[in-house]
N, C-alpha and C positions, 0 to 999 in steps of 0.2 A: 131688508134686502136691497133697498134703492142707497138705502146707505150704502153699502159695500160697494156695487155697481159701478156706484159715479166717482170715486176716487181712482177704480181701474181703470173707467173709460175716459176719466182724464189721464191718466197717464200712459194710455197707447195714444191718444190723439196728440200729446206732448210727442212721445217719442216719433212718431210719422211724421210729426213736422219737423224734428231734429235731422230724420233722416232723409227727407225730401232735399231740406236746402243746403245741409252740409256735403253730402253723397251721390246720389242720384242726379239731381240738378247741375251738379259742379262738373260731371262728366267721369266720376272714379267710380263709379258702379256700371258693369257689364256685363247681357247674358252670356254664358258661355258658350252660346252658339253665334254669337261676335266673336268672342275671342279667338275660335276656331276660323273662324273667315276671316279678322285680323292676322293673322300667325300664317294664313296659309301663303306659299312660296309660287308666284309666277313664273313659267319657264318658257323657254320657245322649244318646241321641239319640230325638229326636222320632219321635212314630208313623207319622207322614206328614204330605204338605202340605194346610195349613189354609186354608179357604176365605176369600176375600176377604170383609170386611163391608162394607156396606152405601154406608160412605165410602168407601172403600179403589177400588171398583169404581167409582163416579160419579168419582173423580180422573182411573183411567186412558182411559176415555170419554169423558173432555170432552178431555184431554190426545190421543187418537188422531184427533176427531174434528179438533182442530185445529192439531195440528203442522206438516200438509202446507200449511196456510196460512201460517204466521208467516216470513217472511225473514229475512236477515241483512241489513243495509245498509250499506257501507262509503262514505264520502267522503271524497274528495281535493282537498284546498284546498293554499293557499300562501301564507304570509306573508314577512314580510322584517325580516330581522335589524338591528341597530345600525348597519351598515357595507350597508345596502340588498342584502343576499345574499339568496338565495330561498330558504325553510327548508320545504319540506313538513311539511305536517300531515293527518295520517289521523285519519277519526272513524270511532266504531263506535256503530250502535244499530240497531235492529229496527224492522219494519213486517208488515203483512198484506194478504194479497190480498184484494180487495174484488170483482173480477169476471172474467170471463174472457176480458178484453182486457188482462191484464195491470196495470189501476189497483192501486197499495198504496199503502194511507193511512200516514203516517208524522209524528211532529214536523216545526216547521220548522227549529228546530234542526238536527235531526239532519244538515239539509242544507243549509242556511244557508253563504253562499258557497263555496259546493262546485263544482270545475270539472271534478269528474267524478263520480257515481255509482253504485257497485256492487251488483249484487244477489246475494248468493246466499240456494237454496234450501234446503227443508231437504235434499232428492237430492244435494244439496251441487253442481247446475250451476248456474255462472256469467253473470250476464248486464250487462251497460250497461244502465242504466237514463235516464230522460230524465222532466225536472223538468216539469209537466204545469201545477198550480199551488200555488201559496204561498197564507196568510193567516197572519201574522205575527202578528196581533192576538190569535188564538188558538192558535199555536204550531202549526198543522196545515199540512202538505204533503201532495200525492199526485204521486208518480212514477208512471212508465210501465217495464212490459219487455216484448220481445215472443218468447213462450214459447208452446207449448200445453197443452194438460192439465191447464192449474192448478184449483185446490182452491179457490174465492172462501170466505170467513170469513160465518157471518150475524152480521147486524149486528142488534143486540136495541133493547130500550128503555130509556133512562134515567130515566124519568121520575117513578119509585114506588117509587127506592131507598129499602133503607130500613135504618138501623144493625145491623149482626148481621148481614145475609145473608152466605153463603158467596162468596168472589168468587178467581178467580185468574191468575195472570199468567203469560204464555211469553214469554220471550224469549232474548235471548242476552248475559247479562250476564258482563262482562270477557271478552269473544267465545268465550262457553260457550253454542255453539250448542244449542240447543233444548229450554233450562232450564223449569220447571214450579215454581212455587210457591205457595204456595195462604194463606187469610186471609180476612179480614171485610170489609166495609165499616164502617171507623171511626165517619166522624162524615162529612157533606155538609157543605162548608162553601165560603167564597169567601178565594180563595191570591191571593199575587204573587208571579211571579215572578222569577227574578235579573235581566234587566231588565227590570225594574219595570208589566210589563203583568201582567193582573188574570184570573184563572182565575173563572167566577162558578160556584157550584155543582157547585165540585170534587170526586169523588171521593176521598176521605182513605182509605186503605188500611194493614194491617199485613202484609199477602204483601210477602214480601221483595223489592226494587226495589232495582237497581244498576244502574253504570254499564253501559249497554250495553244499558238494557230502554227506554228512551227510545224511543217509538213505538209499541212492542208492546201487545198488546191486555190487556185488564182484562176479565175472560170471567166470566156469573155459573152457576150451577152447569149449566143448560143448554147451556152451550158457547156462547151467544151474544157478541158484543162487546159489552160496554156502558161502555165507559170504552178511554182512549188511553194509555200509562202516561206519565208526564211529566216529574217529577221527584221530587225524596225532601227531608226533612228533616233532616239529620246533620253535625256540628261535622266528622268524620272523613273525609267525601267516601264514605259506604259506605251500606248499611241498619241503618236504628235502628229499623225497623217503625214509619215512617211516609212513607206515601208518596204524591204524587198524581196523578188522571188524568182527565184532560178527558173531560166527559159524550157521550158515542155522541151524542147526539141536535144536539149542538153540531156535531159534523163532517158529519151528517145534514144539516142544516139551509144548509151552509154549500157542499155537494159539488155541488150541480149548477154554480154557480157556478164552483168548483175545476176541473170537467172540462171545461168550455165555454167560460170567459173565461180563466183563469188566475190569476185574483182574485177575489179576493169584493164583489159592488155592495154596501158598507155602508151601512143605510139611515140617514138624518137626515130629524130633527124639524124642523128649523131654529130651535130657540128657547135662548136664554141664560137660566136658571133658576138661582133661590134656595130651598133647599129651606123649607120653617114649621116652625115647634112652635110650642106649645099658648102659650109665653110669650109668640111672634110674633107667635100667630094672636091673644093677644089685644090689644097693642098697633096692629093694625092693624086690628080690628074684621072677622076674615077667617068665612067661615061653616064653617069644617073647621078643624081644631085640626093637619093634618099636608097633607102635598103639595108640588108643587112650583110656588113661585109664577112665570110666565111674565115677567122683566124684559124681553123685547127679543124679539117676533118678528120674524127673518131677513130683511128685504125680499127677499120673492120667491120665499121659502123655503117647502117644505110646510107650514106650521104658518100662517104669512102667506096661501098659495094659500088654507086653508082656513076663514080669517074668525077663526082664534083671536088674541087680543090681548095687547099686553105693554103694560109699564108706561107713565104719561103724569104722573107725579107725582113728582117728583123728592126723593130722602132720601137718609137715612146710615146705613148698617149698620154701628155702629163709626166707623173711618173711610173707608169704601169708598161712594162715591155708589151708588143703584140707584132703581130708576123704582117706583115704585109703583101700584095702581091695575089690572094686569094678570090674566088668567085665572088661574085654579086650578086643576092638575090634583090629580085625585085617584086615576084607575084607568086602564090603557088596557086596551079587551075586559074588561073587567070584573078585572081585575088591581090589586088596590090598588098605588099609587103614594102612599110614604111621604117617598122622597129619590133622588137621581141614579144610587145603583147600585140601584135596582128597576126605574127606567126604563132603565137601560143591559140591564140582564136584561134585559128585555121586548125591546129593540130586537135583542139575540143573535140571536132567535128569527125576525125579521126579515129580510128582503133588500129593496133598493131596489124599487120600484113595491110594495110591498104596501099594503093599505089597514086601518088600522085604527081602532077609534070609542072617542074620547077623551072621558074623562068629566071635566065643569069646573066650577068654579062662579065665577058672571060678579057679581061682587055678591053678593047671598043666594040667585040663582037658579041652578038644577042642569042642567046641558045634557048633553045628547050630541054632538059634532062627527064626522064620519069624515075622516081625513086619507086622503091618497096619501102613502107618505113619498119622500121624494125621496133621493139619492143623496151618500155622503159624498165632498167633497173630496178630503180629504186620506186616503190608502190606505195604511195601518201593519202 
């Protein structure tokens, strides 16, 4: 039996010592209740959670009080392919509730030949919506749904922007419903847009604007609406942090109109003008060095009804005839009038039958006139 024994218990006391000085000793053998405290990850964690400052709390504020107003808006057009096949085209952009009959104001873009609609909210229900009025002239639509409960938006003032204020945008860009982004007002300035009509007093922004925020509102720290978002400036089709949106006060000005005709009465002057400068004013011996000289008041026209005068003296500007001899505007309501886009500003602010007092000079003499203005033709 001692036989057997001692050949084993030489060779566990060989292997223990193989395994002492190659293994254990060298440092490659570990329990694995090291290993587990080896492997385990040190972190710092925070003492608790830290109070909102001051911006932080005015973002989600203005962002809660106005979420439940901002839309989605989907349109359904159709064009037609090479071979006259019918190709659907879906658009996406945002608008907001303005009352609670269901009016939201939107681009008219956003729905520009569209033959069907969509609204969703932010609850995420669905509704058909129905095209109420257009003015293409300044890119503004308002639809209809008919829903209860809704959230109307307040609508603020445009009118004392001013560069630096805090301003921000919701919408739902690349159909990321009820996105929040925030920025300054850049600069006020007058845009054109892709086709070629004219923004005056556009809102320039650096809150991020994408595709899909078209319509949605431009809110300044009070959560009011003060601007429409509209469109962006970027080589890429994206946000370069510059962006623009039509003045609140412009779709103000323009809505009763929208809700009761479905057009806007555009008012007309009725008069064909050349704008002066000071080189002008002296070669024609004018009494104001700027304004707009009246070539041709409209037979019949507001400016005609009202006794103002155009040219009767026939010349060349260049080579283009014009009449000479005619009024001078220089203000209307007391608004200096320099050239064609002050007086087209001025007239924004306008609708057919309004009456305003045109200041002129007839000769060396300074007048005041009051027009009616009368109504435009042609409706763009």
């Amino acid at each position: 039996m001692m036989k057997v024994l001692r050949p084993i218990s030489l060779a566990v006391i060989i292997a223990g010592a193989f395994f002492y000085f190659t293994t254990y000793r060298s440092g490659l053998f570990r329990p694995a209740d090291w290993i587990r405290q080896k492997n385990k990850v040190e972190i710092i964690e925070a003492a608790g959670e830290e109070a909102l400052d001051s911006e932080e709390q005015n973002n989600i504020t203005v962002y809660r009080k106005n979420i439940d107003s901002v839309v989605n808006i989907t349109s359904n057009a159709v064009t037609f392919d090479f071979f006259y096949g019918v190709v659907p085209q879906v658009g996406q952009g945002s608008g907001f509730i303005i009352d609670k009959e269901g009016h939201i104001m939107t681009n008219y873009h956003v729905i520009a030949d569209a033959r069907t609609v969509d609204v969703t909210l932010h609850n995420q229900k669905k509704y058909r919506a129905t095209v109420v009025g257009t003015d293409r002239a300044h890119d503004l639509a308002v639809v209809q749904i008919k829903a209860s409960d809704l959230t109307p938006m307040v609508l603020g003032d445009s009118r004392h922007l001013q560069v630096g204020q805090k301003v921000y945008a919701i919408g739902n860009p690349f159909a990321l419903s009820g996105t929040l982004t925030s920025g300054i007002v850049s600069s006020i300035r007058s845009v054109q847009e892709p086709d070629g009509l004219r923004i005056e007093e556009a809102i320039q922004t650096d809150a991020a604007i994408n595709p899909g925020n078209s319509g949605g509102p431009l809110l300044n720290r009070h959560g009011e609406a003060i601007g429409i978002n509209t469109m962006i400036a970027s080589n890429s089709g994206q946000s370069a942090g510059i962006g623009f949106a039509i003045p609140i006060n412009t779709a103000k000005a323009v809505l009763n109109d929208l809700l009761t005709l479905g057009r806007v009465r555009r008012p007309a002057l009725g008069v064909r003008t050349i704008p002066v400068t000071p080189e002008l004013a002296e070669q024609m011996g004018l009494a104001a060095d700027y304004g707009l000289l009246i070539v041709q008041a409209v037979p019949g026209g507001a400016a005609d009804r009202a006794g103002l005068r155009g040219g009767s003296e026939r010349a060349y500007l260049g080579n283009i005839p014009i009449m000479l001899g005619g009024d001078l505007i220089v203000a209307v309501d007391d608004q200096k009038v320099e050239d064609q886009q002050d007086l087209s500003q001025i007239m924004n602010n306008h609708r057919a039958g309004d009456t305003v007092r045109i200041t002129i000079y007839r000769g060396k003499k300074k007048m005041d006139v009051t027009v009616t203005l009368g109504e435009a033709r042609t409706q763009v």
